[in-house]
N, C-alpha and C positions, 0 to 999 in steps of 0.2 A: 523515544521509545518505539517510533510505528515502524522503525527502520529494523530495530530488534526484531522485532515483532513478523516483519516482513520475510525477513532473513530467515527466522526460523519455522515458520511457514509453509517456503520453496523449499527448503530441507537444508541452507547451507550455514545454518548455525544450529548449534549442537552443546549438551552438554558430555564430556567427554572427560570426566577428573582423572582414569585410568590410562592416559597416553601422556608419554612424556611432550614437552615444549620440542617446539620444530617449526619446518618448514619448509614446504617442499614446491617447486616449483617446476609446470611443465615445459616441454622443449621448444615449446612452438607456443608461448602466450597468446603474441595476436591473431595468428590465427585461431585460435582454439576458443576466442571469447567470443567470436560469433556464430559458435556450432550450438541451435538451438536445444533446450533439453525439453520443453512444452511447448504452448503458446505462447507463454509472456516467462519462460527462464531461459539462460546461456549458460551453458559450458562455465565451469571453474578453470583456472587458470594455474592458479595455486592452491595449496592447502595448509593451513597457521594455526598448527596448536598450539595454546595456552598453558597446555595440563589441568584446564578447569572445562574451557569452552574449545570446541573445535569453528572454525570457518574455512568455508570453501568459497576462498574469493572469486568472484565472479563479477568481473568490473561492469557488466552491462546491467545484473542484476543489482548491483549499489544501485547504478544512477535510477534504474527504473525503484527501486524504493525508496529511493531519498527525494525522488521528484512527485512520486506520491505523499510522501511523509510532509513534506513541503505544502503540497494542498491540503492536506487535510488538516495541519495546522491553520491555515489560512483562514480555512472554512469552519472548524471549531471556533475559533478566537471570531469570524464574524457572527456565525451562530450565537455566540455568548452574548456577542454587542445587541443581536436581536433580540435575545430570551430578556434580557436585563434593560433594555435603551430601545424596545420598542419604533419608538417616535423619532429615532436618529436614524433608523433603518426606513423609515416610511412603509411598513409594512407591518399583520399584527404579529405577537408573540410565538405563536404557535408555527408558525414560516420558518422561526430559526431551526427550530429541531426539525422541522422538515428535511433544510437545507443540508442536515447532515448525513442523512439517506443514502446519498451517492457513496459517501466512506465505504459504507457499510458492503456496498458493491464492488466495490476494489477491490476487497479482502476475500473474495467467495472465489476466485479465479484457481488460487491455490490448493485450499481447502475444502472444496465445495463438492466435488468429487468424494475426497474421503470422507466427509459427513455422512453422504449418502449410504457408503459402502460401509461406516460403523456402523449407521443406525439399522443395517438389512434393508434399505429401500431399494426396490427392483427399478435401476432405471433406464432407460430406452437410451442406445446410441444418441439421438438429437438431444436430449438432456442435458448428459454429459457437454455434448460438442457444445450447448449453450453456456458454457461456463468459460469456454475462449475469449466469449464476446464480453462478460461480463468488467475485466480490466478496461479494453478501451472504453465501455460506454462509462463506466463509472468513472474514470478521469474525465471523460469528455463533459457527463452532468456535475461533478465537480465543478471543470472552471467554468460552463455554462453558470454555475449557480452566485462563483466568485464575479463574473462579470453582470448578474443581476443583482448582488448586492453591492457590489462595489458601485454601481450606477445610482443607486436610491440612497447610499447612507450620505447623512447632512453632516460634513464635513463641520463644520461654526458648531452645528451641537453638541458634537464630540467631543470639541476641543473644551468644550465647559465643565467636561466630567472632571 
């Protein structure tokens, strides 16, 4: 679902019931999938309507949200082992739902900008420009965070759930 989710997001999933089924493909794919369109999107390559959903594939933009989507289940599913198993985590309850924080940063890259400009908040170019940074740090405390739980949880107590 974070992939969905992702997708529609950066803008390259759509609902679109009113276009016929197709597909359209540009002349020059590989080059054209590493013409940036932000900070963290590329260039579509094709475009695959449904007749329900439109996508604008964007093969650089999958991988960057599937390898998000990837973490963040990672880091939910150990969160969960934290909120619930505590004592297999070696650390207390309230750590887990920390630990899911960084998600929460990954996803403001896209959107973050437009919240501002819905809600009428006046905000300063460096504002803005801080919502570049905001994808890689948040993967980055992501796997920071996989790599501190993944070091504390007791592997023997797990296995006894």
């Amino acid at each position: 679902m974070y992939i969905l989710a992702y997708l529609w997001a950066v803008g390259n999933l759509s609902f679109r019931p009113d276009v016929k089924p197709g597909l359209l493909v540009v002349s020059d794919p590989l080059g054209r999938a590493f013409l940036r369109t932000g900070p963290a999107s590329f260039e579509a390559v094709a475009v695959l309507d449904t007749g329900v959903v439109r996508l604008l594939v964007a093969p650089l933009n999958v991988a960057i949200g599937l390898s998000i989507a990837m973490l963040v289940g990672v880091s939910l599913a150990l969160s969960y082992l934290a909120v619930v198993r505590p004592q297999a985590c070696g650390i207390g309850a309230g750590s887990g739902l920390l630990a899911s924080v960084p998600a929460l940063l990954s996803g403001t890259v896209c959107c973050g900008p437009v919240v501002l400009i819905a809600l009428g908040i006046q905000a300063s170019g460096l504002l803005v420009s801080l919502f570049a940074w905001l994808l890689p740090l948040g993967v980055a405390l992501l796997v920071g965070s996989l790599i501190y739980l993944g070091g504390k949880i007791d592997t023997t107590d797990v296995a006894a759930v």
